[in-house]
C-alpha positions in Angstrom: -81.0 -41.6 11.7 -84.3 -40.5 13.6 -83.6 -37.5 15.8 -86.7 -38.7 18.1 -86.7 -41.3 21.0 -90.1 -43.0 21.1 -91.0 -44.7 24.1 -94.2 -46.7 25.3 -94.1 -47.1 29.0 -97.5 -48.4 30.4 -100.0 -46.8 28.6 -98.6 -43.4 27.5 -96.5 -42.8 24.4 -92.9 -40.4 25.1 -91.6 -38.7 22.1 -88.6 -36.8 22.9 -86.8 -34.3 20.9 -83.2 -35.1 20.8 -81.0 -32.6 19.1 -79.4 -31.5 22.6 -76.6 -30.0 20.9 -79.0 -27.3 19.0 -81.7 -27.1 21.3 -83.6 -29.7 19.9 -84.2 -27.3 16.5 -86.3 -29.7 13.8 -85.5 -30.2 10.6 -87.7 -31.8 7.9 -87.0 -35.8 8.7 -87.8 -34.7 12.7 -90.9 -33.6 11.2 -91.9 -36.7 9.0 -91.0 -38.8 11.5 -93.5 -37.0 14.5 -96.5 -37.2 11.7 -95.3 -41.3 11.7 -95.5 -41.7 15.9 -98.4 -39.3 16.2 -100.6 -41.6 13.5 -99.6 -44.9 15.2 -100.8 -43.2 18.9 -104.3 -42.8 17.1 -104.0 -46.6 16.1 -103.0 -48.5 18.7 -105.6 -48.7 21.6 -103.0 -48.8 24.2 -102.0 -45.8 23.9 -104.3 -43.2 26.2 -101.9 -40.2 25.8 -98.9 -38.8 24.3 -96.2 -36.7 26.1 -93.4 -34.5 23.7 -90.9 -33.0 25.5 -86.8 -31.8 24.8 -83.8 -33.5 25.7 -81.0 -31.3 27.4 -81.9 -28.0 28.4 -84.3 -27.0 25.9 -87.8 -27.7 24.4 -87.6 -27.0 21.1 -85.2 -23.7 19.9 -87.5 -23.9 16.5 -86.2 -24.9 13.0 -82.9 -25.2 12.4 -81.8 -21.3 11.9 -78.5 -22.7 9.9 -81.4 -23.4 6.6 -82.9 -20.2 7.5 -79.9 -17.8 7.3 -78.6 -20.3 4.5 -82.0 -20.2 2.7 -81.9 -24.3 2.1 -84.8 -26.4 1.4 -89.0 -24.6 2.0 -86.2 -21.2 3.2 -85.0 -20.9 -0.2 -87.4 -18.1 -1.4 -86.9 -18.1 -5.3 -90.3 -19.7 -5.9 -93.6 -18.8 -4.4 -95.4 -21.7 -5.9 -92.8 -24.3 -4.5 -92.5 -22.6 -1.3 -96.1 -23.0 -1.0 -95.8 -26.8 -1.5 -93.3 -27.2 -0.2 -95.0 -26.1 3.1 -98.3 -27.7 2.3 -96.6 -31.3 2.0 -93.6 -30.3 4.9 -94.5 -28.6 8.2 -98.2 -27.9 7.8 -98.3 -32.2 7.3 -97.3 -32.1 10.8 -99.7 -29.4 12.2 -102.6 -31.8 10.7 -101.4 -34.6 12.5 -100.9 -33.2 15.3 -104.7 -31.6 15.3 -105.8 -35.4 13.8 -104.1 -37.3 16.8 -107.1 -39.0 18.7 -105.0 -39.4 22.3 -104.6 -36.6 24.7 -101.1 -34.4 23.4 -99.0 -33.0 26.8 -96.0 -31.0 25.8 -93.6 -31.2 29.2 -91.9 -27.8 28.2 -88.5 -28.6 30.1 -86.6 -25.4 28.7 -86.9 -22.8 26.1 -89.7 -23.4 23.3 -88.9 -21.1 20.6 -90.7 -20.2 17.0 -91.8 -23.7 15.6 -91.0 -25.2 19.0 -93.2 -22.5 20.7 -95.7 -23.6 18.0 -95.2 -27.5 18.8 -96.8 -26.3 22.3 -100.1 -24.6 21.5 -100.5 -27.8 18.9 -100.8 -29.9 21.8 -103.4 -30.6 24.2 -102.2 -29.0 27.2 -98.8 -27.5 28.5 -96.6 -28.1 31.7 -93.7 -25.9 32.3 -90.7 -26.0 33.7 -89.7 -22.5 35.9 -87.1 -22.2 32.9 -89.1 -22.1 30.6 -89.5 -19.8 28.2 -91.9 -19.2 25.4 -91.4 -17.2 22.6 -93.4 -16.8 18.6 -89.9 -15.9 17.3 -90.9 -16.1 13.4 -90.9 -12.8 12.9 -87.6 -12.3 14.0 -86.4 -13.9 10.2 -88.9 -12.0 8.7 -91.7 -14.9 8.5 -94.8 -15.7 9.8 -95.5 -18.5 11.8 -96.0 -20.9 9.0 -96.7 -24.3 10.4 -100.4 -23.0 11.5 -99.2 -20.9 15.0 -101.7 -18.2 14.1 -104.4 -20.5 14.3 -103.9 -22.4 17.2 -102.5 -19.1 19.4 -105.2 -16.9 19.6 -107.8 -20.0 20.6 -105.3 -20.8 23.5 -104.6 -16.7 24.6 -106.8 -14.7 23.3 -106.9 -12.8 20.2 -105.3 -9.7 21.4 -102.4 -11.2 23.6 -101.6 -13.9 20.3 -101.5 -10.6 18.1 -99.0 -9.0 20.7 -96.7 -12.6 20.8 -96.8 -13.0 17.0 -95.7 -9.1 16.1 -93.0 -8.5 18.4 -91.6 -12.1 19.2 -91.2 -11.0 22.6 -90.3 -13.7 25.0 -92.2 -14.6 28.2 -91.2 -16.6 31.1 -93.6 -19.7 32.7 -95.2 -17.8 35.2 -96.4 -15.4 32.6 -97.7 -18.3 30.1 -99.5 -19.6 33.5 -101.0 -16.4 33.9 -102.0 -16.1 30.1 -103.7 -19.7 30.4 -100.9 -20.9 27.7 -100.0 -23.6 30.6 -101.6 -25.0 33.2 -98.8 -25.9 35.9 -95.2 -24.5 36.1 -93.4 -27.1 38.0 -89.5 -26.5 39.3 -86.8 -27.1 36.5 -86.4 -30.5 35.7 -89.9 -31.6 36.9 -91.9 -31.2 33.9 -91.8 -34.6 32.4 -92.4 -36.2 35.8 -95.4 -34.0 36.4 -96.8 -34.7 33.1 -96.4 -38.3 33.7 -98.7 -37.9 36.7 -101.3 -36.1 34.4 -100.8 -38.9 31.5 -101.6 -41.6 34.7 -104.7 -39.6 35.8 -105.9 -39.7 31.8 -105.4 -43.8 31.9 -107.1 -44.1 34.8 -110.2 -43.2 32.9 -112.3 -44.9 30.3 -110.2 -44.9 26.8 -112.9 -44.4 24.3 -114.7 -41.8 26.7 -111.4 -39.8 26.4 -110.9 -39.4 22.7 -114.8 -39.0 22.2 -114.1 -36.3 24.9 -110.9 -34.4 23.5 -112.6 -35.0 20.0 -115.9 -32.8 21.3 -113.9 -30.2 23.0 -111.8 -29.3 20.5 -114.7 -29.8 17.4 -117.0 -27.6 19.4 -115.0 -24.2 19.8 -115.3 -24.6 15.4 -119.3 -25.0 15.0 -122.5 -24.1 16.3 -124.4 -24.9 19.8 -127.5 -26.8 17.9 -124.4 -29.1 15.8 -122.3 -29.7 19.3 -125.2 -30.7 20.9 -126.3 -32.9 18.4 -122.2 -34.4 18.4 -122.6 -35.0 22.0 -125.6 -37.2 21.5 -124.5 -39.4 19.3 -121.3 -40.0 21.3 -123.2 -40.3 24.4 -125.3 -43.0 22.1 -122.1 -44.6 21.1 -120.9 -44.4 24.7 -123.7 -45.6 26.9 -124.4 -49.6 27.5 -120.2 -50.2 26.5 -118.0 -51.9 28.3 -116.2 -49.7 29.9 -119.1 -47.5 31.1 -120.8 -50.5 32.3 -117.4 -51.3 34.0 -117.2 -47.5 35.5 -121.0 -47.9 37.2 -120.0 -51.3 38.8 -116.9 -50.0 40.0 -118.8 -47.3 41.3 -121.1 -49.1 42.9 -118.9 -51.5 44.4 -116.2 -49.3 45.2 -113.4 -50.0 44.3 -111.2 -49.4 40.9 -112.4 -49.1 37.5 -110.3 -51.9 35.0 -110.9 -50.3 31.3 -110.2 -52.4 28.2 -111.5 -49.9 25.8 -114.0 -51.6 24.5 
């Protein structure tokens, strides 16, 4: 049984969380099975972005705390080595698909987002939030660090100091404070999140399909190398870019006036 609903409306893929009666917590199958929908948005052209959000009332409340306190499965602590494959071929899988994933990644944060849930977030793209929302690095609380790859993602979002303060203390912060920390960029009332990010995911498939993952690709490689090797990535996907298609269908349509058609190609 898959804990996720997968939907394709249009051209935006919907994951949902659905573990309502725990908050959404993930186990390892919920896991598997996001690295299996997040590959196949990559592949299939149709899709121009990817929206995760929580059924019920929360986001994400983390992993399920039941294997924590019971120290099941990567929890069990009697083996460094296998805990450290264990989360090399488990959770941190996930992380790597979620970085890999060539389409636009829009977490509608509906309700609480919590340790790994809180994670889930910052792995996407960009955040909307419900005005219940609340955000919280909560590892530390069971003594752990944030082990899917949190620490990595975090302090590129916030800032080094501010991801420092979230990952010691666990504290939680509410969705105007993760506005005003640039962790999201709209706090919507409750309820509204998925709707608003389905505006954002219709704006993104507005535009030319290719241009966007050449863009996301850029933006994100960029912030990890050099000016002289970004530049030199830009003009080759300018190169790539230029005479297609769709940017020869963007200059009619401006031209003409009237709505660009993309097909992609």
């Amino acid at each position: 049984m898959s804990y996720l609903l997968i939907d394709k409306i249009d051209h935006r893929m919907e994951i949902t969380l659905n573990r309502p009666e725990i908050r959404n917590a993930m186990d390892e199958s919920m896991q598997v099975d996001l690295v299996d929908a997040l590959t196949e948005a990559s592949k299939d052209l149709e899709v121009r972005s990817v929206i995760i959000t929580g059924a019920g009332d929360a986001f994400c409340s983390g992993a399920d705390t039941r294997r924590i306190t019971s120290g099941k499965d990567v929890f069990e602590g009697t083996s460094a080595p296998l805990t450290r494959h264990r989360y090399a071929h488990g959770v941190q899988v996930m992380s790597r698909a979620f970085y890999d994933c060539e389409v636009p990644l829009i977490a509608a944060v509906n309700g609480p987002a919590l340790g790994l849930g809180f994670d889930l977030t910052t792995q996407c793209d960009m955040r909307i939030a419900a005005e219940n929302a609340i955000f919280s690095e909560a590892f530390i609380t069971f003594g752990l660090i944030p082990g899917d790859g949190g620490f990595w993602y975090l302090p590129r979002i916030v800032g080094y100091s501010r991801a420092v303060e979230l990952t010691i203390t666990g504290r939680r912060i509410d969705a105007k404070t993760a506005e005003r920390w640039g962790l999201v960029s709209e706090v919507v009332p409750p309820g509204e999140a998925l709707n608003a990010a389905r505006r954002l995911a219709d704006e993104i498939a507005a535009r030319p399909p290719q241009t966007v993952r050449m863009s996301k690709r850029l933006v994100r490689d960029a912030s990890e190398t050099s000016l002289h090797e970004a530049l030199n990535m830009g003009a080759m996907a300018q190169a790539v870019l230029t005479g297609s298609d769709d940017q020869k269908e963007a200059a009619a349509a401006m031209k003409e006036k009237r709505d660009a058609d993309f097909s992609g190609r």
